[in-house]
PyMOL commands that place a pseudoatom at each C-alpha (Angstrom):
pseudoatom trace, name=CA, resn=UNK, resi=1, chain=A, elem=C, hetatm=0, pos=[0.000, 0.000, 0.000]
pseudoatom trace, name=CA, resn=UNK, resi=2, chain=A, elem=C, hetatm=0, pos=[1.520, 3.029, -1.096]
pseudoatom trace, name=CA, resn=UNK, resi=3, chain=A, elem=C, hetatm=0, pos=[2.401, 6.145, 1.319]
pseudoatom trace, name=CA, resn=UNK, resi=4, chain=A, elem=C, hetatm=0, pos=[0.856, 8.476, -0.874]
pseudoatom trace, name=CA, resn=UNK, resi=5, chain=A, elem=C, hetatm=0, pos=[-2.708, 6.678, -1.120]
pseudoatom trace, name=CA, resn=UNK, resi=6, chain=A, elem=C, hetatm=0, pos=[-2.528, 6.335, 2.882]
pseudoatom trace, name=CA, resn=UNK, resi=7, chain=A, elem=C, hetatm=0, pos=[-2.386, 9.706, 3.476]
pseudoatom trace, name=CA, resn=UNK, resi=8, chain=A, elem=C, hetatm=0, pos=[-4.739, 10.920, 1.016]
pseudoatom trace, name=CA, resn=UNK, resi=9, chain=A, elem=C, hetatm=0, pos=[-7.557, 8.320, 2.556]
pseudoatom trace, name=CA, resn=UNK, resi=10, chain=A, elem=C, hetatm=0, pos=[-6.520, 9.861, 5.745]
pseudoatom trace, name=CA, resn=UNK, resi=11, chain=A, elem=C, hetatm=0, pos=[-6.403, 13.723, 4.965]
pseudoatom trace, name=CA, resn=UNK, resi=12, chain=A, elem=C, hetatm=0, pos=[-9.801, 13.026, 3.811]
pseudoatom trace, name=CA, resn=UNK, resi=13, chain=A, elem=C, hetatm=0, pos=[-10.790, 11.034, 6.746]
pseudoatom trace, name=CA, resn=UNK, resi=14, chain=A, elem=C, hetatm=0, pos=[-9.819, 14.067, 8.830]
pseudoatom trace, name=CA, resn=UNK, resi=15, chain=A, elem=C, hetatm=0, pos=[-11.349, 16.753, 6.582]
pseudoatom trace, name=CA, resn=UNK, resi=16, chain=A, elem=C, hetatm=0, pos=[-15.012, 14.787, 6.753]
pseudoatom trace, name=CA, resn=UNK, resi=17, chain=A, elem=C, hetatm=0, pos=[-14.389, 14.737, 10.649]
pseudoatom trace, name=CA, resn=UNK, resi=18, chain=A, elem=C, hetatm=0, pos=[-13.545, 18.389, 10.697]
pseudoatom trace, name=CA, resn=UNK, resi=19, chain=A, elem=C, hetatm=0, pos=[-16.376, 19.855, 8.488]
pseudoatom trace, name=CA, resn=UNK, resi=20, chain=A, elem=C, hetatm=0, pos=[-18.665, 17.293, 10.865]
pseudoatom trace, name=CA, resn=UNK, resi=21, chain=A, elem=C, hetatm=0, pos=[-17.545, 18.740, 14.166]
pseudoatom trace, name=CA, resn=UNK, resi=22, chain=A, elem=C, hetatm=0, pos=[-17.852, 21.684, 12.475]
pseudoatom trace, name=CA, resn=UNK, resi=23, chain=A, elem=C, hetatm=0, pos=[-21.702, 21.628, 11.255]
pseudoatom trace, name=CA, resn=UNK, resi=24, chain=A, elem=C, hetatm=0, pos=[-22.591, 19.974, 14.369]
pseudoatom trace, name=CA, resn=UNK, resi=25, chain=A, elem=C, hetatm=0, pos=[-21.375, 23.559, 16.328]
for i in range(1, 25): cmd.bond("trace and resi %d" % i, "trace and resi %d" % (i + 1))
show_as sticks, trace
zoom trace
């Protein structure tokens, strides 16, 4: 599994989480 995929899958993980937390305040 490449670096580069792993982090993109994560980045976006943490983005979705983000603008979650974010419409939930």
């Amino acid at each position: 599994m490449p670096w580069t995929a792993f982090f993109m899958f994560f980045n976006r993980t943490c983005t979705r989480l983000v603008v979650f937390f974010l419409v939930i305040l």
